[in-house]
N, C-alpha and C positions, 0 to 999 in steps of 0.2 A: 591110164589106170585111175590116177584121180578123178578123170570125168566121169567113169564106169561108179566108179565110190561115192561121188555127192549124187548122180542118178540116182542109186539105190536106196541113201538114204533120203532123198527126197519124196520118193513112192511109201513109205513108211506110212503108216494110220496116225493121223492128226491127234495130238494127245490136249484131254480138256483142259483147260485154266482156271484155276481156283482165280475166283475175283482179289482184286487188290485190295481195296476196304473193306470191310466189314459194315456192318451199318449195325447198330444195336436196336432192339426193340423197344426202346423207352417207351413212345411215344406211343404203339399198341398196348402195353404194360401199363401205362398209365389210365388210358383208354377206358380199358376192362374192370380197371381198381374202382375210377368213378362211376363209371354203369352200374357196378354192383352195389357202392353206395345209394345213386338216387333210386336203383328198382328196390332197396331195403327201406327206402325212408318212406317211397309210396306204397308199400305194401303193409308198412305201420299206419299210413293216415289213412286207406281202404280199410282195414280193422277197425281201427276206433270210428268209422265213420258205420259202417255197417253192426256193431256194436250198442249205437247209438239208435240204431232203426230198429225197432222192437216190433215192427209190421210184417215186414216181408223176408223171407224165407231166401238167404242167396249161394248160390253155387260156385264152389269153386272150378272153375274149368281146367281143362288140361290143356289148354294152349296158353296160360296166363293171366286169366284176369278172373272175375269177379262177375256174377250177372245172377239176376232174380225174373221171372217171366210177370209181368203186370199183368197181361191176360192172357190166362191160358186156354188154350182149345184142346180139341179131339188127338190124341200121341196117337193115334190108327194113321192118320193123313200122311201122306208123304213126306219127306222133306228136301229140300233142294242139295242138290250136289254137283260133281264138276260137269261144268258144262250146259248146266239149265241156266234159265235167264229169271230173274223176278223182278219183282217192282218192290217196290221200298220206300218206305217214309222214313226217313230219321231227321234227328237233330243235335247238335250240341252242346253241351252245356260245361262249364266251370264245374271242381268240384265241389261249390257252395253253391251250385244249383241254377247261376245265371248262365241264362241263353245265350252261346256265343254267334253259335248262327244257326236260324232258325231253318226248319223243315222248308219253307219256299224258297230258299236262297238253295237250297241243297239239291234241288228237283232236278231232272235231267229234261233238257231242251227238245221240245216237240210233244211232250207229252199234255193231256188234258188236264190233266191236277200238278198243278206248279210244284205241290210238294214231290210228286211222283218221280221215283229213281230207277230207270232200268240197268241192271249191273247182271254181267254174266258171269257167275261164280266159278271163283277160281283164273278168270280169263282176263280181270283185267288191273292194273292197278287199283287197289284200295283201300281204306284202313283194315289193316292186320286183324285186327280186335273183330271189326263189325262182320270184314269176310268169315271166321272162327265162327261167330256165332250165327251165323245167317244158316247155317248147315248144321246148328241143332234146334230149330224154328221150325214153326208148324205155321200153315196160313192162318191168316187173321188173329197169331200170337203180336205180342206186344213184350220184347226184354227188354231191360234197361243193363247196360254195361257197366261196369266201374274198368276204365282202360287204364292201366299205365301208359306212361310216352312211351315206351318201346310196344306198345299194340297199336297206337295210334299217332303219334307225328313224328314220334324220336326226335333226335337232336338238333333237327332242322323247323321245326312248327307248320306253323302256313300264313304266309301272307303277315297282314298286320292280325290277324283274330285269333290265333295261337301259339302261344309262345315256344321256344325249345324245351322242350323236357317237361311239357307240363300235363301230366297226367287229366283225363276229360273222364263224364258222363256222356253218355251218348245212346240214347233212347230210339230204339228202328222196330218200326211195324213191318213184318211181312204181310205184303198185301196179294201178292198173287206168283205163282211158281207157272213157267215155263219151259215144260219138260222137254228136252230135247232128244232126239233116241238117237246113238252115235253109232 
């Protein structure tokens, strides 16, 4: 009879196990508290920086950041979305205007103009920012970005040329859209 009694309760539905520690969130809580700090303090020096510009006319976007069109063209044209392919010139710059790396260093390999960037939107790693706005661009416009780091390097930078968390200009020509039909 005992062995008929641990059989039975043996066959029973395994019951789940609360974890033994607990682990607290600090470390996300803390996270979040300074994010919201440095996107408050770049969102003040975007302000006063565009405040300052009594030239151009800039938009706020809905995905985050700041951008004005240098030149505009025909709003009838197309504009690229997921899954077209286009070419692109960009470059980047500090938000005091110096070049961190220039339109030929940025160019995608094989192409005939060194500045030339083939990027298929939406498809593949990119800056946040420049993918956002490449899909409110019109060919042969010219926008200029104001990014925070979290549109463009976040908390990791690149390389030696920009730093973590430091908010960029970044100026991209749409030069030619490659529609794809899915």
């Amino acid at each position: 009879m005992v062995i008929v009694a641990l059989l039975l309760a043996s066959c029973s539905k395994p019951k789940a196990r609360k974890p033994i520690t607990k682990t607290k969130s600090n470390f996300i809580q803390a996270s979040i508290k300074q994010n919201k700090i440095i996107n408050k303090e770049q969102e003040l020096l975007f302000k006063k920086m565009m405040d300052k510009d009594t030239i151009h006319q800039y938009i706020n976007s809905k995905q985050g950041f700041y951008y004005f069109i240098k030149s505009k063209k025909d709003s009838t044209q197309i504009q690229p979305k997921k899954g077209d392919e286009v070419v692109i010139n960009y470059e980047i710059r500090s938000i005091d205007g110096k070049i961190i790396l220039p339109k030929e260093k940025l160019g995608s390999y094989g192409q005939k103009n060194k500045a030339d960037r083939l990027y298929k939107v939406d498809g593949e790693n990119f800056i946040q920012g420049v993918q956002d706005a490449i899909k409110q661009m019109h060919v042969g416009e010219t926008a200029v970005l104001l990014l925070p780091s979290n549109k463009a390097f976040g908390v990791t930078g690149f390389e030696k040329y920009i730093a973590p968390n430091q908010p960029l200009i970044i100026e991209v020509y749409l030069k030619k859209i490659i529609t794809k039909n899915n």
